[in-house]
C-alpha positions as CSV (number, residue, x, y, z in Angstrom):
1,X,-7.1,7.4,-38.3
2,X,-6.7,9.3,-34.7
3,X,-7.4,7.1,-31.7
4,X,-8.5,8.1,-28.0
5,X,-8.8,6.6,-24.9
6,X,-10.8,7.1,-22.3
7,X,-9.8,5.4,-19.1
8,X,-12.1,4.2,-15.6
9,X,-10.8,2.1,-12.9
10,X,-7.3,1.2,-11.2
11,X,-3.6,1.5,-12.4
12,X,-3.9,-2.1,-14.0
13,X,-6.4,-0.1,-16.6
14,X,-4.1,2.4,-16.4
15,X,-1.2,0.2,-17.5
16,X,-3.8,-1.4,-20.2
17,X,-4.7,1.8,-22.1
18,X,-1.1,2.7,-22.4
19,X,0.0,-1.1,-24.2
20,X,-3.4,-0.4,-26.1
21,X,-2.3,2.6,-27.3
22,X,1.7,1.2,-28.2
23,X,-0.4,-1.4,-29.9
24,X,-2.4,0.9,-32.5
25,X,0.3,3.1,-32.7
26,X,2.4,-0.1,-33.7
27,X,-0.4,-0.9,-36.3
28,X,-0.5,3.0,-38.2
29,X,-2.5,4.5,-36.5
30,X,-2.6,8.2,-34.9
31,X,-3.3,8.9,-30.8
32,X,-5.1,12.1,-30.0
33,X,-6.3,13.6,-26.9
34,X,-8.9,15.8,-28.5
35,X,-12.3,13.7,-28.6
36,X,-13.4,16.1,-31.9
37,X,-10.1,14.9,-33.7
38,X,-10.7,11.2,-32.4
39,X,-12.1,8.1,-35.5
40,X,-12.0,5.6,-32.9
41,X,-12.7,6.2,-29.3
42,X,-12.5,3.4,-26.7
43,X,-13.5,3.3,-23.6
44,X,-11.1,0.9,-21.1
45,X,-13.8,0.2,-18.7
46,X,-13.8,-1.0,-15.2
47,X,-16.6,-3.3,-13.2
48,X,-15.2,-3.7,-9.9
49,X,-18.6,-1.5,-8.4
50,X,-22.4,-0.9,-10.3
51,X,-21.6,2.7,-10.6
52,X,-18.9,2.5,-12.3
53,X,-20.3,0.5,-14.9
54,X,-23.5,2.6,-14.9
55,X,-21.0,6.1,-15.4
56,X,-19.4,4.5,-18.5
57,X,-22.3,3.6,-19.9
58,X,-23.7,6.8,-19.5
59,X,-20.8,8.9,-21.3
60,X,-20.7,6.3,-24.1
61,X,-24.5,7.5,-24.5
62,X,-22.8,10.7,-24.9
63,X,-20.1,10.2,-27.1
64,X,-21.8,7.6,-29.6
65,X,-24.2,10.7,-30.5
66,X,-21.4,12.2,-32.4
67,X,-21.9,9.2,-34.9
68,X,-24.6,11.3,-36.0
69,X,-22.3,14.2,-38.0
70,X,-19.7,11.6,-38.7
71,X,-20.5,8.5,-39.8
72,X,-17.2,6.9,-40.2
73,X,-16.7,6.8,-36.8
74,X,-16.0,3.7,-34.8
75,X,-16.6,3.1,-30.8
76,X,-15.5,0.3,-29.0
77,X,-15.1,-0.8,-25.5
78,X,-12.5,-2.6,-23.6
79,X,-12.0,-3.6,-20.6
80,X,-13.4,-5.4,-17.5
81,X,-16.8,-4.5,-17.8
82,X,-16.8,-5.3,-22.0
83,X,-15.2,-8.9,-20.4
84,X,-18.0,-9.0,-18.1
85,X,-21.4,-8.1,-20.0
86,X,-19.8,-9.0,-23.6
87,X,-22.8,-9.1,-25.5
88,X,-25.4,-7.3,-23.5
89,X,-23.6,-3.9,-24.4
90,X,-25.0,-4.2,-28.1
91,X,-28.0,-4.7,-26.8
92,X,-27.8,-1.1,-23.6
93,X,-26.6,0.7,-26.7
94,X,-26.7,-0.8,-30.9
95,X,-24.1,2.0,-31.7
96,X,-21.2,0.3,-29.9
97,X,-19.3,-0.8,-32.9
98,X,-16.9,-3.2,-31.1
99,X,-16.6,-4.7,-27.4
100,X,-13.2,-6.6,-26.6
101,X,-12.1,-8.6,-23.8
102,X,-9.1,-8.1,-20.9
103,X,-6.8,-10.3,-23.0
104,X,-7.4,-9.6,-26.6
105,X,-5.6,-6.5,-26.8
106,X,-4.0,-7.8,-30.1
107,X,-6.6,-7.7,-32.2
108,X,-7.9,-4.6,-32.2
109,X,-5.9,-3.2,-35.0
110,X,-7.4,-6.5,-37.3
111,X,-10.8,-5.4,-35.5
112,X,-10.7,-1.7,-36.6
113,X,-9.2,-2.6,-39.7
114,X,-12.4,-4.5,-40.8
115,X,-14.7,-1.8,-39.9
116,X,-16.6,-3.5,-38.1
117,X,-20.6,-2.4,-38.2
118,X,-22.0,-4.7,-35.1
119,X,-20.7,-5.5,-32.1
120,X,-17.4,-8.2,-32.0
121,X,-17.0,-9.8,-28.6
122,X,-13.7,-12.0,-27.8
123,X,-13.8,-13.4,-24.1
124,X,-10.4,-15.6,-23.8
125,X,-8.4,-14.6,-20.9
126,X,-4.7,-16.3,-21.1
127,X,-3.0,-13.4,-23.0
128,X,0.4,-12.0,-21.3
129,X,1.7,-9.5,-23.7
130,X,5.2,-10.2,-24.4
131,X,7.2,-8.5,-26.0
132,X,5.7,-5.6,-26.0
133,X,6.1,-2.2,-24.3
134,X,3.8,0.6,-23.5
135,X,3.3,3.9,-24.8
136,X,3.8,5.9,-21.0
137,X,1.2,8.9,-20.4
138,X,3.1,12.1,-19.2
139,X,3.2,10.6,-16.0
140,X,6.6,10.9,-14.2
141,X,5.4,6.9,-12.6
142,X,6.1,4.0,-14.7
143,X,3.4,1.4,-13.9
144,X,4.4,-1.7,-14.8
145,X,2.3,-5.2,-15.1
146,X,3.8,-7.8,-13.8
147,X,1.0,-10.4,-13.4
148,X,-2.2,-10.7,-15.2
149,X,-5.1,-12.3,-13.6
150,X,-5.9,-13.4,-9.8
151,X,-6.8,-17.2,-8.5
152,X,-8.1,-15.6,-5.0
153,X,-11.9,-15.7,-5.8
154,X,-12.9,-13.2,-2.6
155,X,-16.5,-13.8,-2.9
156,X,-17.5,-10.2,-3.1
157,X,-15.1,-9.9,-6.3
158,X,-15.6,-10.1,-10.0
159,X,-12.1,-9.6,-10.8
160,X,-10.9,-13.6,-11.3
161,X,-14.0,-13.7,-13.9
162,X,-13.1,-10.5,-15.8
163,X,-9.3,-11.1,-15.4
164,X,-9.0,-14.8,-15.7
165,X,-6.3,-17.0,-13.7
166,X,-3.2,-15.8,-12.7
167,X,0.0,-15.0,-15.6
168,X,3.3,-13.6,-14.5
169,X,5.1,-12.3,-16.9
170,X,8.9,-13.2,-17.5
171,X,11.6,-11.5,-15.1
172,X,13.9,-10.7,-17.8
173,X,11.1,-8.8,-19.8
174,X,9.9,-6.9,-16.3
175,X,13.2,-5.6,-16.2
176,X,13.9,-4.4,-19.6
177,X,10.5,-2.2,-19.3
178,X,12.1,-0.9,-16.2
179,X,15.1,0.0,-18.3
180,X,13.0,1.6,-21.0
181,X,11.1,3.9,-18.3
182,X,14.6,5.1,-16.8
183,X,15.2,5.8,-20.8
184,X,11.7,7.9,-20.6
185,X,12.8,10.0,-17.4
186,X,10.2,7.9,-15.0
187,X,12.8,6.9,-12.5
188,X,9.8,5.6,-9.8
189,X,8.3,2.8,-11.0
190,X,5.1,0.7,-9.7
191,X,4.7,-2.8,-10.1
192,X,1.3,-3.7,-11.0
193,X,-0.9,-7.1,-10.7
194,X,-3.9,-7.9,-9.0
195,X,-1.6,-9.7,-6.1
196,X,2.1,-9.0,-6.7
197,X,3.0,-11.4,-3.8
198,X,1.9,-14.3,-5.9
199,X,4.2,-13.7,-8.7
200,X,6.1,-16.2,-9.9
201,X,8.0,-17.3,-12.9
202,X,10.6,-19.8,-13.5
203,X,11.5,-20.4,-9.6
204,X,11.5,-16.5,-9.1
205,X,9.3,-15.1,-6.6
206,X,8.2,-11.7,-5.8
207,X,11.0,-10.7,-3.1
208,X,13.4,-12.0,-6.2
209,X,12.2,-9.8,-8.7
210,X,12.5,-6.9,-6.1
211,X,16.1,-7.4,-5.5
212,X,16.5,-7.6,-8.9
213,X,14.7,-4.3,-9.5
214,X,16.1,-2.4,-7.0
215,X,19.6,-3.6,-8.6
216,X,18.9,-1.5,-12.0
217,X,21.2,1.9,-11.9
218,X,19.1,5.4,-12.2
219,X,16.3,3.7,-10.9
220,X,15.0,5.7,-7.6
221,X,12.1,4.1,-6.4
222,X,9.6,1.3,-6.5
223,X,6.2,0.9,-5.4
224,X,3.9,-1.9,-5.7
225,X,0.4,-2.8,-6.2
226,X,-1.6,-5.3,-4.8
227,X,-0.6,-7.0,-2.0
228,X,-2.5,-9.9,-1.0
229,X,-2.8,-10.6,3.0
230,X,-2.0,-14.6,2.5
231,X,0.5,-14.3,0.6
232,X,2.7,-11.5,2.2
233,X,6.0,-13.4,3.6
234,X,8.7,-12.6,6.0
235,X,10.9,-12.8,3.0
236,X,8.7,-10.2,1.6
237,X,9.2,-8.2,4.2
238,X,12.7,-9.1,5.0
239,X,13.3,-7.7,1.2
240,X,11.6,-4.6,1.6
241,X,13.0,-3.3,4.7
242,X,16.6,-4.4,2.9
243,X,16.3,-2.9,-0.2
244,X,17.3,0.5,-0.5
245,X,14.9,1.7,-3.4
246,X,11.5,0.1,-2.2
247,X,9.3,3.0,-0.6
248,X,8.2,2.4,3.0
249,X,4.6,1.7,2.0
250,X,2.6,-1.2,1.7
251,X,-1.4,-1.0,0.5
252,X,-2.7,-4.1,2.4
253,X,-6.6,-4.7,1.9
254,X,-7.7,-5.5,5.3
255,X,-11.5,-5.9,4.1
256,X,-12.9,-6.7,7.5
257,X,-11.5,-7.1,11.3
258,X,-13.6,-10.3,12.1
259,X,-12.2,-13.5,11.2
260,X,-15.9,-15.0,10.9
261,X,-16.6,-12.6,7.9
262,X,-13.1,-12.9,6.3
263,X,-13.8,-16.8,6.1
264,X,-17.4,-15.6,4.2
265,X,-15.4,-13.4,2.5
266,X,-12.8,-16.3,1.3
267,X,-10.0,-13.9,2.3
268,X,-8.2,-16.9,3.6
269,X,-6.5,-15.2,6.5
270,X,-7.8,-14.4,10.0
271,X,-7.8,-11.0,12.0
272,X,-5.2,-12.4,13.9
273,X,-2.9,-12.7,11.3
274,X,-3.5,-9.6,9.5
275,X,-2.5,-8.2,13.0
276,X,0.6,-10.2,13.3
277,X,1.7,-8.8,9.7
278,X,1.3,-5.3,10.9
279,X,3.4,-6.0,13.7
280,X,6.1,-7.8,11.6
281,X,6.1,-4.8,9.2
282,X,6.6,-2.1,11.5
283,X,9.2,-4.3,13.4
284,X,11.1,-4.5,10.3
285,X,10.2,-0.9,9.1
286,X,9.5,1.6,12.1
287,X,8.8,4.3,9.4
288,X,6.4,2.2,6.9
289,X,2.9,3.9,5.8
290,X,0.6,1.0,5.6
291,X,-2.9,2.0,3.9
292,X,-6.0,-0.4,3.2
293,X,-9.5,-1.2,1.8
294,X,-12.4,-2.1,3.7
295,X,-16.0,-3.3,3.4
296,X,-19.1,-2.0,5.7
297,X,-21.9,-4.3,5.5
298,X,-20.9,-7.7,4.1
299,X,-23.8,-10.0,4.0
300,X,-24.0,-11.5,7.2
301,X,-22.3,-9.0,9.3
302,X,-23.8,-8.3,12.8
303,X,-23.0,-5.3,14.8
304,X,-20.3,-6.8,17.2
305,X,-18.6,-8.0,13.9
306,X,-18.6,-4.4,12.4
307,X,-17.1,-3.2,15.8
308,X,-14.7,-5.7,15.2
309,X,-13.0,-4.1,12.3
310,X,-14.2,-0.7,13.9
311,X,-12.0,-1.2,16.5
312,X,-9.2,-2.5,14.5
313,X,-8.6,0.4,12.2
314,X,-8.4,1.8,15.6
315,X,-5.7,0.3,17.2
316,X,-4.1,-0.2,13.7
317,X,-3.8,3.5,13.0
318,X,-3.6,3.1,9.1
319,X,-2.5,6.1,7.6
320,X,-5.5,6.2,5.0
321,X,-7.7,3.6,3.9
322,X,-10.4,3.1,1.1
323,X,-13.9,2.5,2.5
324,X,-16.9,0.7,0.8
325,X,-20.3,-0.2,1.2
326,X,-20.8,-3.8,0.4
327,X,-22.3,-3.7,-3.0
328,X,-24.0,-7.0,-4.5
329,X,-22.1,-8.1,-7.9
330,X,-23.7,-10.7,-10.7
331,X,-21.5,-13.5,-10.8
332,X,-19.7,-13.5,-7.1
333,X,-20.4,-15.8,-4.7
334,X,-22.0,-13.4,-2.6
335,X,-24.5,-12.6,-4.5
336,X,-26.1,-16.1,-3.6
337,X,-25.9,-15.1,0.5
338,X,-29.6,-14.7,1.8
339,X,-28.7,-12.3,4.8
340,X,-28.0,-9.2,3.2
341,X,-27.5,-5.9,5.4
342,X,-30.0,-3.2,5.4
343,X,-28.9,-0.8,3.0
344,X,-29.5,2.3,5.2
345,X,-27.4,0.2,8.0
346,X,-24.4,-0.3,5.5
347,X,-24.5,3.0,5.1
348,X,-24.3,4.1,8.7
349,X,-21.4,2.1,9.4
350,X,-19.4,3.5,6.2
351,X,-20.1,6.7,7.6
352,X,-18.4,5.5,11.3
353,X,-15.9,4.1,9.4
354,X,-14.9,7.4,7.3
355,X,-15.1,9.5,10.6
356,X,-12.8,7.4,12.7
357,X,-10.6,7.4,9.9
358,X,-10.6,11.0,8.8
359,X,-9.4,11.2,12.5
360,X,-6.1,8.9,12.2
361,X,-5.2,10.5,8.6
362,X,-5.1,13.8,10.0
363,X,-3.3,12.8,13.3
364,X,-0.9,10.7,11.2
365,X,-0.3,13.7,8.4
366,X,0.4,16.0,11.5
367,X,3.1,13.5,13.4
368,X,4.7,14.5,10.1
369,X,5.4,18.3,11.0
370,X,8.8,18.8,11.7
371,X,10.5,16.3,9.3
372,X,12.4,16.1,6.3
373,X,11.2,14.3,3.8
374,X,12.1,13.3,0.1
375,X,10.0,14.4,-2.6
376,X,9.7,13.5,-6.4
377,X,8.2,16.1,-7.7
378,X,5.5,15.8,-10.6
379,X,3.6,18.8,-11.2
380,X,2.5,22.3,-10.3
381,X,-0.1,22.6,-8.2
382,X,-3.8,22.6,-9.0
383,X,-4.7,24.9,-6.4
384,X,-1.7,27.4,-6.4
385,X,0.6,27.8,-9.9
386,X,3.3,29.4,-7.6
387,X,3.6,25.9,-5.9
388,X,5.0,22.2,-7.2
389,X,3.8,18.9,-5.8
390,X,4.9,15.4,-5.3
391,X,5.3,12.8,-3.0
392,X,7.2,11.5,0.0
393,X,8.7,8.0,-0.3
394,X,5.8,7.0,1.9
395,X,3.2,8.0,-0.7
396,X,2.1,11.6,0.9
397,X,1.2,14.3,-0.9
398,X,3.3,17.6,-0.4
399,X,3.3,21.1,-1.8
400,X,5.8,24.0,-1.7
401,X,6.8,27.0,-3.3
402,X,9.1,26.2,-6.4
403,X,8.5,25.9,-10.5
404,X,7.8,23.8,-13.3
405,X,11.9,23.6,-13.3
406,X,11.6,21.3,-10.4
407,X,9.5,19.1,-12.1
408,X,10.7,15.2,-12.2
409,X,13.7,15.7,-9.9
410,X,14.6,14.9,-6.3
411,X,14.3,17.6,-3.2
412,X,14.7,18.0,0.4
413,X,11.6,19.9,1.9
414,X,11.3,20.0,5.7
415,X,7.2,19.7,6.7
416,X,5.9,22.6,8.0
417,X,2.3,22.0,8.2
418,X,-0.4,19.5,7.3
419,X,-3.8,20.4,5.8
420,X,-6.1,17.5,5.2
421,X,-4.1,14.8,3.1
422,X,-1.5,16.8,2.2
423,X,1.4,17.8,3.7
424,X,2.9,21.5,3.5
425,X,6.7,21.5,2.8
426,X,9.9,23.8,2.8
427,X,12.1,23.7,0.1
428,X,15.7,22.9,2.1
């Protein structure tokens, strides 16, 4: 039987659907990207935001209708938002022939095996996958989990209840998958988990598994992916700015500038230190891109709070951040706060925020001009065939002429120009 997936959300279900698909593949059967070829389609869902949940649910609509001219076959969903609703799914849509939580991964084979005719719905979440290695998309980045599961509870966040607790997987099998990826071509890697500076595993902390990463021979360059404010430490940063291999780029959620809504938040730090890792980052690494994620209109917030981390994105200068609306989730904390934001006025300061910040990318991308830069190439690009892309160590976007014969190796392009959030290259 053929297999597809399709995939919503972050890397981590990015990672997911690729150790899905090693496991079926594993178990007989047959991965397709054609839908009309596809017995089984699954649908690795994500639940972080409404709409996200809403636009699955809508192309499942879509997709189960083909059930009509073939009757054999079987759709399931995975995921954080089958974690989340478990059995309600049956119940938006009776064609859904199987719903599996984050962590049960394993048993999908046994569950398409039976054939399964209603919905089956497993919600443990203490799974690690060991042993096991993925099945890597075309991709020329190897994302790699490291860490399953987050014990932060940010009270805007459903991810702790659809993840489950914090697992780090073992060191020794981090590294082999790191081996096998070099094996595949994929010499940038990104190390995955939900807040990489809380791994831990057998007295090995994140800055340890770093050095040892870095240590592996063809490896080129690592990235990671999520970093936690609280958790970031000077031997952290120490072991970024010494190891030759990490890129000089750190995604560090800010969420807010006001200390008052970061404690509602449960963020656990203050403004003040969020500033003071900023300063201890570009101290240690003058070159570093540092990008975020913020909220506009957390329950609670006042004006001269917004303007708080208004102001800060401001004197921080990221070089691009993602920007959200507060939007209510079932199950967080903040769902139970009482002084909710005006929707129209959570609106209106996501707009400010996006303007300033369209401001300091394009500023930022233009300081660029001039330089030369190392880029990985990955693809042609979209927009002109007689052009390749890839990215700068500091995770920017850049185009120049060249071919396909480019593809996965190493250049030298000096920066000639910078057009929205892409740079404009040389070859050299």
């Amino acid at each position: 039987m053929n297999f597809i997936i399709e995939t919503y959300g972050c890397q981590m279900n990015v990672a997911d659907s690729e150790l899905i698909t090693s496991i079926l593949i594993t178990a007989g059967y047959k991965h397709t990207v054609d839908m009309d070829q596809a017995d089984i389609i699954i649908f690795n869902t994500c639940s972080i935001r409404e709409h996200a949940e809403v636009r699955v649910i809508g192309r499942i609509a879509n997709e189960v209708s083909r059930k009509i001219n073939n009757k054999n076959l079987l759709v399931g969903i995975v995921g954080c938002m089958a974690q989340r609703l478990g059995e309600e799914l049956h119940k938006i849509n009776k064609k859904i022939d199987f719903v599996v939580g984050v962590d049960q991964y394993l048993k999908l084979p046994e569950i398409i095996n039976a054939k399964i005719g209603s919905t089956n719905i497993e919600f443990n979440t203490d799974e690690i996958y060991t042993n096991l290695f993925p099945v890597r998309s075309e991709s020329h980045n190897a994302f790699i989990t490291i860490m399953r599961g987050c014990d932060n509870y940010c009270s805007y966040c459903i991810v702790p209840y659809t993840r489950g607790r914090e697992r780090s997987r073992p060191v020794k099998e981090i590294l082999n998958e790191v081996k096998q990826s070099i094996s595949e071509n994929k010499f940038e890697i990104t190390l995955l988990g939900q807040n990489v500076n809380s791994y831990n595993h057998e007295g090995n902390d994140f800055p340890d598994l770093l050095k040892k990463v870095n240590e592996i021979d063809g490896l080129k360059r690592i990235r990671f992916i999520t970093s936690h404010p609280k958790d970031l430490s000077d031997k952290l940063i120490e072991t970024m700015a010494t190891c030759e291999k990490v890129c000089e780029h750190v995604h560090l959620p800010m969420q807010s500038g006001n200390s008052e809504i970061l404690n509602r938040m449960n963020r656990k730090y203050t403004s003040e230190h969020y500033r003071d890792l900023i300063k201890k980052l570009r101290q240690a690494m003058p070159n570093i891109a540092i990008t975020t994620d913020v909220i506009a209109g957390f329950p609670g917030e006042s004006e001269e709070q917004f303007l708080d981390t208004y102001n800060m994105m401001k004197e921080i200068q990221f070089d691009f951040a993602f920007m959200f609306k507060y939007s209510e989730r079932s199950g967080t904390k903040a769902i139970e706060f009482n002084d909710s934001v005006p929707e129209e006025v959570r609106l209106e300061r996501l707009q400010r925020l996006i303007d300033q910040q369209c401001e300091i990318t394009t500023q930022v991308y233009k300081s660029r001009i001039g330089r030369e830069e190392e880029i990985y190439v990955e693809c042609v690009s979209k927009k002109n065939k007689e052009e390749i892309s890839g990215k700068t160590k500091d995770f920017k976007i850049t185009v120049f002429e060249g071919d396909e014969t480019m593809i996965n190796k190493f250049v030298k392009v000096k920066i000639i120009d910078a057009t929205g959030w892409t740079l404009k290259g040389r070859l050299l």
